[in-house]
C-alpha positions as CSV (number, residue, x, y, z in Angstrom):
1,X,6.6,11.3,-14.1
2,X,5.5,13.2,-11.0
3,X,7.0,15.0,-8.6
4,X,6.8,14.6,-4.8
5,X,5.0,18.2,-3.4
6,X,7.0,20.3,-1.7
7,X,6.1,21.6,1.7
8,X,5.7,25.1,2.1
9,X,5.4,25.9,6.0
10,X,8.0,24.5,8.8
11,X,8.0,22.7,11.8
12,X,9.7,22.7,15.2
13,X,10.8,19.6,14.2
14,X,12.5,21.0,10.9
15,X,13.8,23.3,13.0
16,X,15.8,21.1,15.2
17,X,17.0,18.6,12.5
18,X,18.2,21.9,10.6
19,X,19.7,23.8,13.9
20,X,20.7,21.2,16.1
21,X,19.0,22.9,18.7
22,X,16.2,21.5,21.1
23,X,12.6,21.0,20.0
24,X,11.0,23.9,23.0
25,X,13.8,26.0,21.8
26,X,12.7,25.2,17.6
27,X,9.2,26.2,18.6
28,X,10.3,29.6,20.7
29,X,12.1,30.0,17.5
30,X,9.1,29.9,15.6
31,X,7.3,31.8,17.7
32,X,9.6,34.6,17.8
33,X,9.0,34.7,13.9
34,X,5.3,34.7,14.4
35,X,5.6,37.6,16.7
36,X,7.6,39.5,14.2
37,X,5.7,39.1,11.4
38,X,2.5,40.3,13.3
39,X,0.4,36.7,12.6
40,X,-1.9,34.8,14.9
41,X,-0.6,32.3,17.2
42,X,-2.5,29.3,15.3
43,X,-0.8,30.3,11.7
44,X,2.0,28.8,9.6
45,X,5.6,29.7,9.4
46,X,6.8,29.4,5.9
47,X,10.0,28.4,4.8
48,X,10.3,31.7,3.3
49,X,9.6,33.5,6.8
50,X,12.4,31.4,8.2
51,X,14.7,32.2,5.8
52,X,14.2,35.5,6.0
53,X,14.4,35.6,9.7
54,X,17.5,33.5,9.9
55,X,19.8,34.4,7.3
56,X,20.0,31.2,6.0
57,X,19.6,30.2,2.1
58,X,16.1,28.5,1.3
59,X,18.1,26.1,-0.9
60,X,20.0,24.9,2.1
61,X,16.7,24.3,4.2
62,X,15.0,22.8,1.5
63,X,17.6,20.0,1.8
64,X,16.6,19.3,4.9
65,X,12.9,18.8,4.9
């Protein structure tokens, strides 16, 4: 039997259904993170990255997407 794929990058979207906080404020979010980790504007965020910059478990935010 097979098993759904699971994403690997997040959304501003994610980021508002996990943080209950607006979607311009998700993607400032996400930008901040870009910023930080030195990438281009155009690239991914991974759920990793996110974790990482937020503190919060990747189980948790799995659960969510």
């Amino acid at each position: 039997m097979k098993t759904a794929p699971k994403r690997i990058c997040i959304y501003p979207k994610d980021v508002q259904t996990i943080t209950g906080k607006s979607y311009r404020q998700s993607a400032r979010l996400l930008q901040r993170i870009k910023e930080e980790q030195n990438k281009p504007q155009s690239s991914l965020v991974s759920i990793d990255e996110f974790c990482e910059y937020t503190g919060l478990k990747k189980q948790l935010v799995e659960n969510y997407l």
